[in-house]
C-alpha positions in Angstrom: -6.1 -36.4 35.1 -2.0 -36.2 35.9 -2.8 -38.9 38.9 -5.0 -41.4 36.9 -2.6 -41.0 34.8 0.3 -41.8 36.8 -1.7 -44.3 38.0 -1.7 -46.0 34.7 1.8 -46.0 34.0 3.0 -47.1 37.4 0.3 -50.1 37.1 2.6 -50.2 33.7 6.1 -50.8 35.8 8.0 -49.4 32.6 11.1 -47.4 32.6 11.4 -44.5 30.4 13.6 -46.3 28.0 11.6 -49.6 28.0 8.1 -47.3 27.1 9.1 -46.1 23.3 9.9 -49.8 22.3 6.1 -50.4 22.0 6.1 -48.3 19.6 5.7 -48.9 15.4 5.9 -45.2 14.3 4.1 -44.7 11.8 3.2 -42.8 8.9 0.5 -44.1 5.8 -1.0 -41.3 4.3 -1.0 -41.5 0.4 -0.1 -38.1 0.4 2.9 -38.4 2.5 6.3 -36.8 0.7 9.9 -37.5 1.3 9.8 -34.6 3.8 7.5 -36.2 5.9 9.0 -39.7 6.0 12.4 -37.9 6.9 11.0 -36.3 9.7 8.9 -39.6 10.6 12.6 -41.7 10.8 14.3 -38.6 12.8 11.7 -38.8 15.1 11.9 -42.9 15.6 15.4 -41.9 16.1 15.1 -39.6 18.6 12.7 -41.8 20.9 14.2 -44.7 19.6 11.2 -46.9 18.8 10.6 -50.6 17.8 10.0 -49.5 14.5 9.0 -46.9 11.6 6.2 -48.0 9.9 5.8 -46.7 6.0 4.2 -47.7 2.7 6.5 -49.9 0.9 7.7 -47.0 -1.7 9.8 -46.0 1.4 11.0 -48.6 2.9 14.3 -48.2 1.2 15.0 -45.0 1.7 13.7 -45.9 5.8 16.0 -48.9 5.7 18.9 -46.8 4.4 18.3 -43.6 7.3 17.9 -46.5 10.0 20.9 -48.7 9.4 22.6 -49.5 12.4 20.4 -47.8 14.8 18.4 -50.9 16.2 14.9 -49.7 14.5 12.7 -51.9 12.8 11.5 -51.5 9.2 8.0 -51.9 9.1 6.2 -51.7 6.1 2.1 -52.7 4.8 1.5 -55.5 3.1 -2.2 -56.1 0.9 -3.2 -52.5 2.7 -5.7 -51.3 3.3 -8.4 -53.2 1.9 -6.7 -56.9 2.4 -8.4 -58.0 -1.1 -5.9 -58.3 -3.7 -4.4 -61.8 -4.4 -2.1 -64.0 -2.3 0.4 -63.9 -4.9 0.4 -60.1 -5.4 0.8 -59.8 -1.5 3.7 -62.4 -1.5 5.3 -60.0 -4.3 4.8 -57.3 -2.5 6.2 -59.0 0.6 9.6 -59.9 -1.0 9.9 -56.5 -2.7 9.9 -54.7 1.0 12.0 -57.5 2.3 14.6 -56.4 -0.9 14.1 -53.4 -0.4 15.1 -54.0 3.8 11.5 -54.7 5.5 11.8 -56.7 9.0 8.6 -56.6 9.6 5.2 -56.7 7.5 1.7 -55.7 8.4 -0.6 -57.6 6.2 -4.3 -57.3 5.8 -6.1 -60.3 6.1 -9.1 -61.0 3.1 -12.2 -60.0 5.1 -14.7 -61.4 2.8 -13.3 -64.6 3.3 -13.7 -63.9 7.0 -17.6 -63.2 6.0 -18.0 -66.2 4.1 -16.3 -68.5 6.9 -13.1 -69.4 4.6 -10.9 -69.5 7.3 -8.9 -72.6 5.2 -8.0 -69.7 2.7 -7.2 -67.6 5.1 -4.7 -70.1 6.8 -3.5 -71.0 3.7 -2.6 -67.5 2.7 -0.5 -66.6 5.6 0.8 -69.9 5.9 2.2 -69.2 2.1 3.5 -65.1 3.3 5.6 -66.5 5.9 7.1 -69.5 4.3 8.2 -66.7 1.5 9.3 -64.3 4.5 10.9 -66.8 7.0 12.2 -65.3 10.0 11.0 -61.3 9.4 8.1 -60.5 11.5 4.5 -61.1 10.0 1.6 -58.9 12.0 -1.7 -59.9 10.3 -4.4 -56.9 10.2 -8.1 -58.4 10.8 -9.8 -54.7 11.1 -11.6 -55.4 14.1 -14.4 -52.7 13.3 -15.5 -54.7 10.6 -16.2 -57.9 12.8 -18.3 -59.4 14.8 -16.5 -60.7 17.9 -17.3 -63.7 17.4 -15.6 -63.1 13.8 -12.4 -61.9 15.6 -12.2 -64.9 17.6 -12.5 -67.2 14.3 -9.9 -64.6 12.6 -7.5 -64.7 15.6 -7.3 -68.4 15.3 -7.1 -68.1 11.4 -4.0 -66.0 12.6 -2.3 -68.3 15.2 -2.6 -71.2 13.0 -0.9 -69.5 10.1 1.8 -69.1 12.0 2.1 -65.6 12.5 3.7 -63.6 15.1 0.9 -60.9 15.7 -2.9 -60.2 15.5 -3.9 -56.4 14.7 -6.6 -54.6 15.3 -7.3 -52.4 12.3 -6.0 -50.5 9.2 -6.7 -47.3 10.7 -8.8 -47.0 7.4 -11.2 -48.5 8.1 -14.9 -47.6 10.1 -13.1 -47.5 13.4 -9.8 -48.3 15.3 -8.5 -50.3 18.2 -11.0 -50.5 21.1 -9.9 -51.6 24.6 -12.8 -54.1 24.3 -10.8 -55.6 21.1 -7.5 -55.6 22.3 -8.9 -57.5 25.0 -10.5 -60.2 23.3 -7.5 -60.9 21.2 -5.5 -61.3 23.8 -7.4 -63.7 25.6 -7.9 -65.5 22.1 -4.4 -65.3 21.0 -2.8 -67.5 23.1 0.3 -67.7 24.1 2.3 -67.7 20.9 0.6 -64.8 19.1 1.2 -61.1 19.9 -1.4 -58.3 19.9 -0.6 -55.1 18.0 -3.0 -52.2 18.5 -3.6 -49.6 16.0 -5.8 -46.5 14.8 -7.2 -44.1 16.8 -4.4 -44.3 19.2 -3.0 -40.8 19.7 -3.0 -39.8 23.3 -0.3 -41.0 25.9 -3.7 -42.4 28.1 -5.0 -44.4 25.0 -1.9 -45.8 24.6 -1.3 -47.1 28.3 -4.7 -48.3 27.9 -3.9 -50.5 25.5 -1.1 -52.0 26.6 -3.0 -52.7 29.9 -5.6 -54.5 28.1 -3.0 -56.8 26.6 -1.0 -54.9 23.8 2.5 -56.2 23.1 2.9 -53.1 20.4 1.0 -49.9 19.5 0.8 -48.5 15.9 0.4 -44.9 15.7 1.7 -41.9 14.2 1.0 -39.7 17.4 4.2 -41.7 18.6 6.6 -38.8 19.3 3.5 -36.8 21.1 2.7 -40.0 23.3 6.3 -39.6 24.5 6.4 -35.8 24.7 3.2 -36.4 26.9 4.7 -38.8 29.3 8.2 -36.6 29.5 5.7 -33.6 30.9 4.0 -36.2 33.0 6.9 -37.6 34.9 8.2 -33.8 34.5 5.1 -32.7 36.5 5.5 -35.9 39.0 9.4 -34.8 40.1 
């Protein structure tokens, strides 16, 4: 396993230090306490990742721990069933960007991927980032929920609102990124729209897999293990 693995991330041509920036550390559960977020942000600290990822109750207190340090405050926006109203996510959009969000993950209305609205669906994120302007807008199209041909449709939905990334999944949802998925959104998104890929992701092979397939950033709370994982691996290659 050590040389497919090394395999993988020398196909990779990452340093090190280049690796954890693919990273949105993250950590959703409803039943997560202050304790756990603190230890979420030390970690993204430690590793020094793109960005910690947290339900907008905490992105103050995340935006206030990572001043200064170059992370990213990512927070959820319409999560996780995408089905609330476009003006309650644009509320909830300028709340976490007062509160110090740079970077939203909204969940795209999947019924109105079902019924073929992909006008609505354009308008709506066309309408989250004129209210965000230049913070980063990653729209969720939970990919286990969808046909492909449906995550083709929604992909374009998603470039033609004008966001910067497509996303896999909630990681509520049936099932979580897929190589096959990350894939296909790649090759749909173009070359203006990013791939993030998230859920299920929590071993350091999973994760070079998806950035193999095309992923520009990986959303998992298995972050700090991915990295502990390839420390033993390059460990065990010197």
């Amino acid at each position: 396993m050590s040389n497919a693995l090394l395999e993988k991330w020398e196909k990779l041509g990452l340093t090190k230090e280049e690796f954890p920036k693919y990273f949105d550390h993250t950590m959703l559960k409803p039943e997560a306490g202050e304790a756990k977020i603190r230890q979420l942000i030390a970690e993204a600290k430690k590793w020094n990742f793109a960005s910690v990822c947290v339900n907008p109750s905490w992105v103050k207190l995340a935006s206030e721990e990572l001043k200064g340090t170059g992370i990213e405050v990512c927070t959820v926006i319409g999560f996780p069933l995408g089905a609330t109203s476009t003006y309650a996510k644009i509320s909830e959009a300028l709340q976490a960007i007062a509160d110090g969000a740079t970077e939203l993950d909204m969940v795209i209305n999947i019924g109105w991927v079902k019924d073929n609205n992909y006008e609505k669906i354009i308008d709506e994120i066309k309408a989250i980032k004129e209210a965000i302007g230049d913070k980063v807008l990653k729209v969720i199209i939970e990919c286990a929920l969808l046909t492909d041909e449906e995550k083709k449709l929604a992909t374009d939905a998603v470039r033609a609102g004008g966001a910067d990334y497509v996303k896999t999944s909630t990681g509520f949802g049936p099932g979580g990124a897929t190589v096959h998925d990350v894939k296909l959104l790649r090759e749909t998104a173009g070359d203006t729209l990013k791939v993030k890929a998230a859920g299920g992701i929590r071993t350091l092979e999973s994760a070079l897999d998806m950035i193999l397939a095309g992923a520009d950033r990986i959303g998992a709370s298995s972050s700090a293990k991915i990295m502990e994982e390839l420390e033993e691996l390059l460990g065990s290659k010197a």
